[in-house]
N, C-alpha and C positions, 0 to 999 in steps of 0.2 A: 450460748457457748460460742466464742470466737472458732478460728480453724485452728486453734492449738490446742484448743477442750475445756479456755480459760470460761470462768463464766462472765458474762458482761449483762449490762444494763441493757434494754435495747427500746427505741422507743420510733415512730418516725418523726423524719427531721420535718418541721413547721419552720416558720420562715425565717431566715439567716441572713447573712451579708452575702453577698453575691460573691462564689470562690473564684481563690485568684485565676485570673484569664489561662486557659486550657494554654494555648501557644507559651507562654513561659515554662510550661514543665516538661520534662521529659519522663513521661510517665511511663515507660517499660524499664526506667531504672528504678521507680517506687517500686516497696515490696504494696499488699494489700490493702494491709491498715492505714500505710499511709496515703495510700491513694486516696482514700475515702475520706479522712481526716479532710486533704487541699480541696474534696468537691463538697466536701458538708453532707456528705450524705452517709448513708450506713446500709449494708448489703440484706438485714433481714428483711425491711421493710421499706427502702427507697425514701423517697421522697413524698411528701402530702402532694395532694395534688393543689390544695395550696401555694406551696413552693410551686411545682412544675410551672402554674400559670406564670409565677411572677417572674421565673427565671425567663419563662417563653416570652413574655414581654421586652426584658435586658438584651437577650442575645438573638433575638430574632428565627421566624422560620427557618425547620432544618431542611432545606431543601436549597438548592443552586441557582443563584440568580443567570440572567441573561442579561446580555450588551447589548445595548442599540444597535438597532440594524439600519442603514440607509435606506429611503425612500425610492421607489422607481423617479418619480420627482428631479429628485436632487443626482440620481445616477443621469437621466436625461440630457438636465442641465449642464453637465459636466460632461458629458458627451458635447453637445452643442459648443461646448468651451475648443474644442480642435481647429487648431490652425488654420488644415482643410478644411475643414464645413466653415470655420469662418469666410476667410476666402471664396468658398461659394454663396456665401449667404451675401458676401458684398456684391460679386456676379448679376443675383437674385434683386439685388435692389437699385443695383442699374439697371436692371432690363426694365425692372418697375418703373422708373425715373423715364426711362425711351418709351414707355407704352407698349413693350414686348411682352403682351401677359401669358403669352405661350410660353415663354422664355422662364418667365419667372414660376409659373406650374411647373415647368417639366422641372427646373435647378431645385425648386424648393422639395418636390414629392421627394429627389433623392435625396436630400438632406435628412429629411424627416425618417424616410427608411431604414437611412443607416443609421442613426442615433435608434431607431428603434430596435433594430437590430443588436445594436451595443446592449443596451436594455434589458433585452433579453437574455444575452449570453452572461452580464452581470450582475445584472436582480434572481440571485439563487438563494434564498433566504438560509445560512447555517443554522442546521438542526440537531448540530453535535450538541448543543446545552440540553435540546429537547431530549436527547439519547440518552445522555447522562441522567438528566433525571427518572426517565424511566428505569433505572435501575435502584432508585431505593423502593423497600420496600413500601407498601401503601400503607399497612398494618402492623402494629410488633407487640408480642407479649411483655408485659412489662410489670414490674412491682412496684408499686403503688399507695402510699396509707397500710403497706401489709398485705395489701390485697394484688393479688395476680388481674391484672386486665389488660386487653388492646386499646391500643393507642394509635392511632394517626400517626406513621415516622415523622412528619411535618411538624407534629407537636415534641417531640423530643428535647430535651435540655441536658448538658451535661450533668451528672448527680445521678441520672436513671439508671434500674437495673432491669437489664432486658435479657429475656430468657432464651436460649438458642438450642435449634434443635435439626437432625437434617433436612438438607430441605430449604430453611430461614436463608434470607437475603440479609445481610449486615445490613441495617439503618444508616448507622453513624459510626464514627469512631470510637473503638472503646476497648478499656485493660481487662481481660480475662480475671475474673474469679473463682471462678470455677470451671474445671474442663474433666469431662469420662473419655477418655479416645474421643475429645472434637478433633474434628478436622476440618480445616477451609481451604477452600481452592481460590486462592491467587493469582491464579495466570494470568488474567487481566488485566491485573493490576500491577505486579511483578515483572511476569516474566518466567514463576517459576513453576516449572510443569506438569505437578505432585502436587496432592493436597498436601499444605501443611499441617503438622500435629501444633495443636497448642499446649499449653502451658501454664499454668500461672505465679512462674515463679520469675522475682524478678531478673532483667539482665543487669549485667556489669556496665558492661560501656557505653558512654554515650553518644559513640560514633554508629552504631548497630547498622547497620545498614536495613531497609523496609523488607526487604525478602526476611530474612531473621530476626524482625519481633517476636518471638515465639508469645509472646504474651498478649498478642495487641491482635483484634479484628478491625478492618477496614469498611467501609460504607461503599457498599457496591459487590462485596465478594459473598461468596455463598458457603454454607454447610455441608459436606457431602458425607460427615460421618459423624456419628457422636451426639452429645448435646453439652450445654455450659452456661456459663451466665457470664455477664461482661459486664461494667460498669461505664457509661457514655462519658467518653473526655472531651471528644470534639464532632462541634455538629456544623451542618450549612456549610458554609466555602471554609470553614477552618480545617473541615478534613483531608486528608491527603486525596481524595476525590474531588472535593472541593479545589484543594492546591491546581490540578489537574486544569479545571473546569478555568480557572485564574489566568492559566498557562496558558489554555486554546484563546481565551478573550484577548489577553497581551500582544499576541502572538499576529503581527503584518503580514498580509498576502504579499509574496515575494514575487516582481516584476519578471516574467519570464523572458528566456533569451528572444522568441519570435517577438513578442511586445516591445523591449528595448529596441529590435532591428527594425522595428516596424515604425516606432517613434524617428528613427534616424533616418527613413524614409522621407516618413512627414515634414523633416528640417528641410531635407535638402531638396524636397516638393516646394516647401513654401519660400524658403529664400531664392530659388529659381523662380519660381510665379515673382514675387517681387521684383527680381530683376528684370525679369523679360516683360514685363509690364510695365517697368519706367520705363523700357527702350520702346516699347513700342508708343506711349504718350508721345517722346519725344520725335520720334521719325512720322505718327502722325503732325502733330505740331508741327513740323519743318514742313513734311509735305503740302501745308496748309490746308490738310481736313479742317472739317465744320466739327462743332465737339461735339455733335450725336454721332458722327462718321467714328472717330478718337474713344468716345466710352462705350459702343458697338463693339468694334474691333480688342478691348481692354475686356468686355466680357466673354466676345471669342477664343481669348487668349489665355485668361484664367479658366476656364472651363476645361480648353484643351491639358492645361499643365496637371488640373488635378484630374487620375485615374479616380474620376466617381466607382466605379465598380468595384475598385479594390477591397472595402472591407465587407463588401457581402460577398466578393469571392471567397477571400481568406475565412470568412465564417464558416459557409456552405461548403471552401474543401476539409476544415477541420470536424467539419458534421458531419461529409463521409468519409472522410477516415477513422471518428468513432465507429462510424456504423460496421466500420470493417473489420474493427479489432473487438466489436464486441462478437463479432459471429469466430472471432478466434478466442473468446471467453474475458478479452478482457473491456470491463463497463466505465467508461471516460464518464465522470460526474464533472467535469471542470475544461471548457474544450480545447483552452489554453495548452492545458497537460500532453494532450496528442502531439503539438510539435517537441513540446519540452522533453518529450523522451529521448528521441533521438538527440538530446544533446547533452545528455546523464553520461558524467564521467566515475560518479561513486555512489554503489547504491549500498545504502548502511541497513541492513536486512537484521530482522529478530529473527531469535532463533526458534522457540518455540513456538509448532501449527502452520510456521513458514519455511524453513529450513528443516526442519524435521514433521514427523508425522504426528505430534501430540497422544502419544500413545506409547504406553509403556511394552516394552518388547522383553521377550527373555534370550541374549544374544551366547552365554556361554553359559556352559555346565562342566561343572571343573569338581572330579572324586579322586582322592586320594592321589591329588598333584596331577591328574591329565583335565586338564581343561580341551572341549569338546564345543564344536562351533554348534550351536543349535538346528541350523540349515542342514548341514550334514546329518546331526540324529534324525531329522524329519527326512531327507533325502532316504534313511536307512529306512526309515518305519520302526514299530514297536514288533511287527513279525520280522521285522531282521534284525531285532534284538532278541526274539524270544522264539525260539527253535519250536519244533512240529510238538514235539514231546512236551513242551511246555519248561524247558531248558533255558538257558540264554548263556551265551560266552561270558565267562567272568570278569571281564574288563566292565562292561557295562549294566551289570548288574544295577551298583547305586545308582546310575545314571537315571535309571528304572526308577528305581525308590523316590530319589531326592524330587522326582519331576510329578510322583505319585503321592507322596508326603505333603508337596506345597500345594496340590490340589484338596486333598482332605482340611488339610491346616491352613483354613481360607473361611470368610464370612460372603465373600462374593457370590452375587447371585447370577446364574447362570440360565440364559433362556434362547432357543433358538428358532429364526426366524423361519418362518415358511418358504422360500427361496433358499435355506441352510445355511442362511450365515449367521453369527455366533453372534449375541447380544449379551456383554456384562457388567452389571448393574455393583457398585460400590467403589471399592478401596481399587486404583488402578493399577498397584502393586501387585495386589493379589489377582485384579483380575491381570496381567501380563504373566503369571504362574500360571493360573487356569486355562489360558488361551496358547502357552508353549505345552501344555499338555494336553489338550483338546487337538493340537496341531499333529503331536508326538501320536496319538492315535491312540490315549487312555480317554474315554470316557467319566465324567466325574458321578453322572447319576449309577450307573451300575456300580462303579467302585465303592459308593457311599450306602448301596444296595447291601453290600458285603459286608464294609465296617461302617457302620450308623455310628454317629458322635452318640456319645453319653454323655458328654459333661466337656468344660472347657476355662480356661485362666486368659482372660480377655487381653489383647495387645495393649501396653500401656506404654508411653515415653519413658520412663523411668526404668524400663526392665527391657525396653526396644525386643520384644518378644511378646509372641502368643501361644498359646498350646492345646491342644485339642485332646481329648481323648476318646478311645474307639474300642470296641468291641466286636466281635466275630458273631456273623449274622449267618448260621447252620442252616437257617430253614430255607435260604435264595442260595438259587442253582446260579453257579457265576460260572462266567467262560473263561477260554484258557489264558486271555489275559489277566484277569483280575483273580483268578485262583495262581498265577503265578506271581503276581504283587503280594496276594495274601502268603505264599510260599517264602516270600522274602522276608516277610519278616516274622516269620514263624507264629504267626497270630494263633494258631491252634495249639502250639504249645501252650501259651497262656493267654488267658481269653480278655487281657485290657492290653493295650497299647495306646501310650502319649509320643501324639507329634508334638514337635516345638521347631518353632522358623522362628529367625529373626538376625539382627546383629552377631555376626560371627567373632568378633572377640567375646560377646556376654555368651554365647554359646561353647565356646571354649573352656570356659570360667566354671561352667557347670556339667561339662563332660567328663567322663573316667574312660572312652576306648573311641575308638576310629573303627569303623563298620569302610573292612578295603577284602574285595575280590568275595564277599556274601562270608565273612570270617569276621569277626569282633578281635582284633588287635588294642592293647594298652595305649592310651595317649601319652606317648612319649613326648620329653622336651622336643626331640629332633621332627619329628610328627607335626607338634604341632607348630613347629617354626616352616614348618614346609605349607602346611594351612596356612599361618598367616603372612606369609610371601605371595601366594596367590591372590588373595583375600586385597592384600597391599599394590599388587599388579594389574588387578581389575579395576578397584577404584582408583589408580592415576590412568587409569584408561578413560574416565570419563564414566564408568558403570556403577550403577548400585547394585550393592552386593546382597544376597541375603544367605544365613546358613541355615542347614535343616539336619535335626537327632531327632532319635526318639528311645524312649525306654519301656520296659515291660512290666504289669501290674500285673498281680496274683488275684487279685480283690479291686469291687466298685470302691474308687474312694470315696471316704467319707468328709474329707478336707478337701474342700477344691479351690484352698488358697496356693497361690502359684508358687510358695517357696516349697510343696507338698511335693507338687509332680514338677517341678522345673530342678532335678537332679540328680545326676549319677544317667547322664545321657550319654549317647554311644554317637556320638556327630558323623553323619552320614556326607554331607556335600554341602556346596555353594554352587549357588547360581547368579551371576552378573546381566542385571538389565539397563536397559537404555531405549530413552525417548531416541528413534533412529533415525538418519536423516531419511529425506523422501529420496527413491532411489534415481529420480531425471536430476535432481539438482545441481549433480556433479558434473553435468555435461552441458549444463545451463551457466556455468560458474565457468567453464571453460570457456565459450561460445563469449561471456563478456571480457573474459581479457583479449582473448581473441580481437574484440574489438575496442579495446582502449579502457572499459569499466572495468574499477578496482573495486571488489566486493568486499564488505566487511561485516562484521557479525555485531550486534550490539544486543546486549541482554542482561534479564535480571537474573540468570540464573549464575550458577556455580562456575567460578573463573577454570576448573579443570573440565569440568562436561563441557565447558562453552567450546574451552581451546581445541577439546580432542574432535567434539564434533565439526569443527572449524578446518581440522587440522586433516581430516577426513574426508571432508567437500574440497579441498584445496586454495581453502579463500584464505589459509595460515599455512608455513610453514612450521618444521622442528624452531627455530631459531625467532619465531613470531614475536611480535610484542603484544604483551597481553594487560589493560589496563581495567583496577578493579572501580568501584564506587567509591570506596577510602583513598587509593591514588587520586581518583576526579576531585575529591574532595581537598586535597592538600596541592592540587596546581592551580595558576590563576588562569584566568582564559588564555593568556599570550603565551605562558606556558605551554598551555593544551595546543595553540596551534603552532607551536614549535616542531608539536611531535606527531600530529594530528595522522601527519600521511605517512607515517610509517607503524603504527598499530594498526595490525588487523581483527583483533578480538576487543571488545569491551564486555565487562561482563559484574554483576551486581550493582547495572545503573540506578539510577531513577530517572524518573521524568526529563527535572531541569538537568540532569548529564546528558542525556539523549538531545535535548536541544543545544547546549554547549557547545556539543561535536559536530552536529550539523549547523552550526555559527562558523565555528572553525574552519572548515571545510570548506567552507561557502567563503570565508575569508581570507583563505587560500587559492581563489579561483574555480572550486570545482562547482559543476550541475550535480546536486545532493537530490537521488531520489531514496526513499524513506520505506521501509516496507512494511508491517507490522498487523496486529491483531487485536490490540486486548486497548485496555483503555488507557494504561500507560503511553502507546505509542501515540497517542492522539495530538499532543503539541507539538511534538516532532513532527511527525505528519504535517499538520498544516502551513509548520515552519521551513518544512524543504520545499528545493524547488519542485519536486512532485511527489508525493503522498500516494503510497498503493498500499489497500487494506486489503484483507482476505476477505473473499464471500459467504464463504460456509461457515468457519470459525470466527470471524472475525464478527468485534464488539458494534453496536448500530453505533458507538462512538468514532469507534477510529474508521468506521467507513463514510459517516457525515466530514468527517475532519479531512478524509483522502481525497486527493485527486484524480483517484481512479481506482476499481476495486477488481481482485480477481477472482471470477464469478468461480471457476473450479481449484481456488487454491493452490493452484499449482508454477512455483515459479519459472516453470519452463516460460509460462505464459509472460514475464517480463521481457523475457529476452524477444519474445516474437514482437510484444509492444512499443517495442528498442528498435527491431527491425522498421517497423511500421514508422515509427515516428519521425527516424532518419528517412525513409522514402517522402512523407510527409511534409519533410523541411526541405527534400530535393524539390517538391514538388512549386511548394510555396517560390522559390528562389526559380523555376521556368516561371509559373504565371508570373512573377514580379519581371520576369526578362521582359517576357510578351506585352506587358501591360507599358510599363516603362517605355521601351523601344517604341512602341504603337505611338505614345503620347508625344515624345520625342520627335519623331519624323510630323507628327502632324504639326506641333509646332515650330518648327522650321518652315514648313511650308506656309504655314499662319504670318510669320515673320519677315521673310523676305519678301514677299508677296505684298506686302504693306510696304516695302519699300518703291517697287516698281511704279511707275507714276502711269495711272488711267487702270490700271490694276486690279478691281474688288478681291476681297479676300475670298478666297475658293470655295471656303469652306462653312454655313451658317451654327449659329449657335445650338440648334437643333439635331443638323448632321453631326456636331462634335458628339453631344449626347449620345444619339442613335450608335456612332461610332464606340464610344466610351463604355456602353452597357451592355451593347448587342456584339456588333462585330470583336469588339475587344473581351468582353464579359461572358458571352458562352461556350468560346473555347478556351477561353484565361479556365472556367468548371472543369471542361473536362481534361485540361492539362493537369487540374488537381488530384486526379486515377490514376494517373499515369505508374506503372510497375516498378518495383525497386529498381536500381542501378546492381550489375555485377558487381560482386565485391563491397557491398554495402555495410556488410558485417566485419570487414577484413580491415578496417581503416578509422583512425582516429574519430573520436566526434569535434565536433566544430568547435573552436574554441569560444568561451561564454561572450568575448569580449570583439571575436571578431564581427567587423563591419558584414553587412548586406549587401555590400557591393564590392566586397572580397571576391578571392576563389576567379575571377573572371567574369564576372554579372557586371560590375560598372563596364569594363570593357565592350561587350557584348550590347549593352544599351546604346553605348552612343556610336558604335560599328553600325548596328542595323540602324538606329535612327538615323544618322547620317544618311548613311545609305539610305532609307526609305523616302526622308525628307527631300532631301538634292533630288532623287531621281524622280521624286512625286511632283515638285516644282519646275524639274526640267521639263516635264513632260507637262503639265498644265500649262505652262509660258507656250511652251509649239502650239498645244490646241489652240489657246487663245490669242496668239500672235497669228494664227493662219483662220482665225475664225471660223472652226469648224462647227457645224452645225448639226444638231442633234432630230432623229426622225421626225418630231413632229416642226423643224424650222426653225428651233429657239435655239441661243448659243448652247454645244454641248461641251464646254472646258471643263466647269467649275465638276460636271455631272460625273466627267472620265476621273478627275482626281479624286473623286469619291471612290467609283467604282476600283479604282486602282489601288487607292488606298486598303480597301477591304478585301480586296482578292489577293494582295502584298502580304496581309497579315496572315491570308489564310495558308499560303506557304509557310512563312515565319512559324506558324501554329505546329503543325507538322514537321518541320525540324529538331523543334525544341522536345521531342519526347523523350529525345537523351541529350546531358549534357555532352558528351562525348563520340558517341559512337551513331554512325550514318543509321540515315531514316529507311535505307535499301538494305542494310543488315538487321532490321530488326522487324518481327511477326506483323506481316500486314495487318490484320484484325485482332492484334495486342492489345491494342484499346480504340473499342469500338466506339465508346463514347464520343470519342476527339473524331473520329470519322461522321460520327453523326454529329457532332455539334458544327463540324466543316461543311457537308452540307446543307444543314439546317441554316445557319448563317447566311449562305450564298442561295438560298432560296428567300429568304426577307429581304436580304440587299433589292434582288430582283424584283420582289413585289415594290418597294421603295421608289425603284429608277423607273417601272412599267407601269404602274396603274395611277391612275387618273389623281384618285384622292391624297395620295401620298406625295406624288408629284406636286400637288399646289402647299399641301402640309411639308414638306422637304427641301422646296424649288428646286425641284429637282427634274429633268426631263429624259424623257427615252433614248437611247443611246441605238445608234445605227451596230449592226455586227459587225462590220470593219470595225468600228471602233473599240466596241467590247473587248474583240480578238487583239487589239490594242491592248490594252486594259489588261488583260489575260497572260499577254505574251511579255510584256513588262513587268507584270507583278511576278513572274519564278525568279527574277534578279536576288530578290529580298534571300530567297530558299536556297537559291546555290550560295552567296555569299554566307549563310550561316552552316551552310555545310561546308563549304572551304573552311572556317573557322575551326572545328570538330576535323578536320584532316588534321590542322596544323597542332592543334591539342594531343590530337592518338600519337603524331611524329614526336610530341615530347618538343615542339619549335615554342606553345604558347603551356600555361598551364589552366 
């Protein structure tokens, strides 16, 4: 018998021509038969397993391939490819060429480091394909030659008929043929919050959007109710999991704002090193150096220009500043991300499990036209609904009923935890009924104590109703709540009563009176237009609605088909639920406009729940613009970024819309961070300039795919990582002052100093290094601590395109360089023009421009803790760090200038304490000139 009662042939299908390619149909608009017909198969019996192999052959395992991933090797290589390390690597093979094998150890070990370095931060193998695939399942029942068996999902081919039940993981892609109350939960994959009910009846249009296949299961989503069979259309990367899987592969790591600024560094590092390196050839050459004198001074010179320390600073401050936001809950998987936050002007947020709390809520109870906040009735209690006497004011009588009705008239199972919080197990409908009645202070076990189900007409799609029936249980003592439930509805008059919840227009259709003030009233026209204005007010609020009647039986039915007991019902109420937003968000949503971030909502869910719950955080206004999946689908990209910045809701995307908009956006100018949960969000994720996934809820997809995940779900947490990342990029922009300036002034001194004729350069290749890594490199660290700036949240983010040497930083470089240089060389030229001599007799010039140099910085260091504001207004031991990395510093310098070994390793010799006091008293120059600076900034003279 076919599903129309026809009788048919049935036989299993043996081996066929291979049906036409799954991608050419759109199979939620076939009805059954035709389905089956285009895959050659047939529903009693599937497929031979004959067939199965050969089709497994044509179309390949159903499972998700992976991309090539790059080699540490070839990431190395490509590191070794930088300008800088180039440039030091020529450094390294001059010194080789002069016989400086010290020279060339110490240039080379850094080179090596920091490419290893690199290596490390960019050899993170993605394990979002590996994620995804964990989610088919390993096993699926399946029909076979006739025969019911498991199968491997890997072996799966389109043609199969796989048997679903709750519980089952969807394999593959495939058209429903049968469905009892299924239901699957898609949030993952959608966006949409509620299990979906299936179907198998075909749809109309062929635009449907993926949320509303009511006919179609997904590879990756699960069962939570029901059972069905499904027929497989699409397997392997053909499924829309698959699509997905396609999407994160495509999909280019996008070059971050610190990365581009950092690269702009490197330019105008190396085309300086070039320059200042022909001049110095040329003024050796003139002065008649020997050409070991000329490629000596050529490798002092590059050494000096490139800041070696820089990318293990920049790593090492990016790696505490993860460490510091993960102890504020949020976990930096990508360490690039940590500056990038702070430079997020739009963060395109999902709504469901991020913006809201993934859990269905019951928000209003609305009887006989007074709709009632839920909060309030739990603020009252059930005893201050229901008087000493076992009485209750008549206003809220049904309020009683209706919230006691949807508890009885419910399959949700109900268990509670040892600590007393409430675990419910099924339909999340039902349980946000049982959970606003368990809140209200009716217990569902005693109640069910009372009236025990008899019999019941199971929820169907097609009648959007359930109905339970009940009887009065004499022999259990009930208290005076639930003997006043049972007083409501007069249960002792007649010993059955049917509840019925569901769709309040089908509930309408089937009622004869309105139960208003504990009185059964006639369903008037006026009546029930007054129902269904509420009914119509809730749902454009964004709520789903349910309504709940019930009627009295005299006798056990003996029919317990639903058209029996589903009539002549007395409609008692409605109740309006909603997924709610989480209740910090709102003030998290403030907090980023507050500082220049424009939030927007992007989801698979309902363009009316999206907007109102949009509209409710504040990230929409009344007048918003709201764009659906069918609009994404009729603009072309240039369209979309026409309008990009002024829609704040998207809502029934998919995947490739979600990356569309974060194209757009991103082609507009803005820093796109991406927030999301489910495995939809995953290409978008990888696609923006920063990806944050949920910890708790969130899929092991889209947290492989994020650039950062937050561990307590809660997006207050973005905004503090926003915080963070802007201090972070403050912070990066002082070491880069520090390091620059440092490099700056030494080479000035390296350069003139080549010009003076009898002259040596002050400074050896070795001192540059020790300079470069030590003196310069461990307080460049602990400048990377350094505590937010006032007002950090209160002001623009950087713009994606400005330079690194904006804002005041180039200025600031070549102020203090000069400064440091000029006064470093004045002061060298005096020692060594008056031949001062160092304690143990040897000249001590070159030794003082050393020690001056590094006691110059150490001021400089301690300036820089704020861009703006004096070193004397701010908490002496604010950041200890920098205190301790200042005298940690100045305690190696010492070991360097005073001990024996170091002195022949450094050429370096002892310095007399006049001279130090020298050295000391010279180097606070550097410290008040960068505080004069931060004057004339607070005056508002510089910016």
């Amino acid at each position: 018998m076919d599903h129309k009662g026809h009788s048919m042939a049935v036989r299993p299908v043996d081996h066929v021509d291979t049906p036409q390619p799954a991608s050419e149909q759109i199979w939620y608009t076939l009805d059954r038969d035709t389905t089956f017909q285009h895959l050659t198969s047939n529903q009693q019996t599937g497929l031979t397993p004959a067939e199965a192999a050969h089709r497994l052959q044509q179309v390949g395992p159903n499972e998700l391939t992976d991309k090539p991933l790059k080699s540490p090797l070839i990431i190395f290589r490509e590191q070794m490819m930088n300008p800088l390390v180039l440039l030091l690597v020529f450094a390294a093979g001059l010194s080789a060429l002069l016989g400086k094998v010290d020279s060339v150890v110490a240039i080379m070990a850094i080179v090596v480091l920091n490419a290893a370095l690199g290596v490390f931060q960019e050899y993170r193998a993605e394990q979002a394909m590996a994620a995804l695939k964990q989610m088919a399942a390993p096993l699926v029942r399946v029909r076979r030659g006739g025969q019911v068996t498991d199968v491997a999902a890997r072996e799966l081919v389109p043609g199969d008929v796989v048997l679903l039940e709750a519980g089952s993981i969807i394999p593959a892609d495939g058209r429903v043929i049968e469905a009892a109350n299924l239901s699957v939960q898609e949030a993952s994959l959608t966006g949409e919050s509620l299990p979906v009910q299936k179907s198998m009846d075909a749809l109309a249009k062929a635009d449907t959007p993926l949320g509303d296949r009511r006919n179609m299961v997904h590879m990756g989503t699960s069962v939570t109710f029901g059972r069905g069979e499904a027929v497989i259309v699409k397997t392997g990367m053909q499924t829309e999991l698959g699509r997905i899987a396609e999407l994160i592969q495509t999909v280019e790591d996008e070059v971050t704002p610190l990365q581009r600024r950092m690269a702009e560094v490197g330019k105008v590092l190396v085309v300086a090193a070039l320059v200042v390196l022909a001049i110095a050839v040329i003024i050796g050459l003139i002065a008649g150096q020997t050409l070991d004198d000329v490629l000596l001074n050529a490798v002092a010179i590059a050494v000096a220009v490139v800041p070696e320390g820089l990318p293990a600073v920049v790593t090492i401050a990016l790696a505490l500043g993860a460490q510091r936001m993960l102890r504020r809950n949020a976990l930096i998987r990508k360490l690039p991300a940590v500056e990038t936050l702070g430079s997020v002007t739009t963060i395109c947020s999902d709504k469901t499990g991020t913006l809201t709390q993934n859990r269905m809520t019951v928000r209003v109870v609305d009887v006989a036209g007074e709709a009632i906040d839920l909060d309030e009735l739990v603020g009252r209690g059930i005893d201050g609904l229901i008087r000493a006497n076992g009485s209750a004011p008549a206003p809220h009588k049904a309020q009683a009923l209706v919230l006691a009705g949807a508890t009885l008239c419910s399959d949700v199972v109900v268990e509670h935890d040892p600590d007393g919080g409430l675990r419910l197990l099924g339909d999340p409908t039902e349980g946000a009924l049982v959970a606003a009645t368990e809140r209200f202070g009716i217990e569902r076990a005693p109640l069910e104590a009372v009236l025990p189900r008899v019999g019941e007409a199971p929820f169907s799609s097609e009648r959007k109703r359930m109905s339970t029936v009940h009887t009065l249980n004499r022999q259990t003592s009930a208290g005076p709540r639930e003997r006043y439930l049972v007083d409501l509805l007069d249960a002792e008059r007649q010993p059955y009563v049917v509840l019925t919840k569901g769709s309040v227009d089908g509930l309408l259709d089937i009622s004869l009176s309105v139960w208003m003030d504990g009185i059964e009233v006639p369903l008037t026209p006026d009546l029930r237009a007054r129902i269904e204005e509420a009914n119509n007010h809730l749902a454009e609020s964004g709520l789903r609605v349910l309504g709940m009647g019930f009627r009295y039986l005299t006798d056990r039915p003996q029919n317990w088909e639903p058209e029996t007991l589903e009539q002549d019902l007395t409609f008692v109420g409605l109740v309006g639920m909603i997924d709610p937003p989480r209740p910090e968000v709102k003030s998290a949503v403030e907090v980023c406009r507050t500082a220049g971030i424009r939030p927007v909502m992007i989801t698979g869910d309902h363009p009316l729940t999206a907007f109102n719950i949009a509209r409710e955080l504040h990230i929409a206004e009344a007048g918003s613009r709201v764009l659906t999946g069918r609009d994404l689908n009729r603009m072309s990209l240039d369209e979309l970024e026409a309008v990009v910045e002024d829609v704040a809701v998207y809502a029934r995307v998919s995947p490739e819309h979600k990356l569309n908009i974060v194209q757009a956006l991103q082609k507009r100018g803005h820093i796109v961070a991406m927030t999301g949960d489910g495995v939809n969000d995953a290409p978008a994720l990888k696609r923006s300039n920063i990806g944050v996934a949920m910890g708790i809820t969130g899929t092991d997809v889209s947290k492989e795919a994020a650039d950062m995940v937050l561990v307590d779900d809660n997006f207050t947490t973005i905004v503090s990582a926003v915080e963070q990342g802007r201090t972070i990029f403050d912070n990066v922009r002082r070491f880069i002052k520090y390091l620059l300036a440092s490099n700056t002034g030494e080479l000035i001194v390296l350069l003139i100093t080549d010009l003076i004729a009898g002259m040596s350069l002050p400074l050896t290749t070795l001192q540059i290094l020790w300079m470069n890594l030590i003196t310069d490199g461990i307080p460049a660290l602990a400048l990377g601590v350094e505590r937010s700036e006032k007002g950090s949240m209160k002001r623009a983010p950087y713009a994606p395109d400005e330079s690194m040497f904006g804002r005041g930083l180039g200025r600031h470089v070549l102020l203090i360089g000069l400064t440091l240089g000029v006064t470093g060389l004045a002061f060298g030229y005096w020692a060594w023009s008056n031949e001062l001599a160092a304690a143990n007799g040897k000249p001590a010039w070159n030794t003082m421009v050393f020690m001056f140099l590094m006691l110059a910085q150490m001021g400089h260091a301690l300036s820089l803790r704020s861009h703006r504001e004096s070193l004397f207004a701010l908490p002496f031991f604010g950041n200890r760090l920098l205190l301790g990395a200042v005298v940690g510093t100045v305690i190696l310098q010492f070991i360097a200038v005073y001990t024996p070994f170091f002195n022949q390793l450094f050429n370096t010799n002892p310095l007399t304490l006049e001279q130090l006091a020298l050295c000391l008293g010279l180097g606070t120059i550097i410290f008040w000139v960068s505080e004069g600076e931060k004057l004339l900034i607070r005056r508002g003279v510089l910016r």
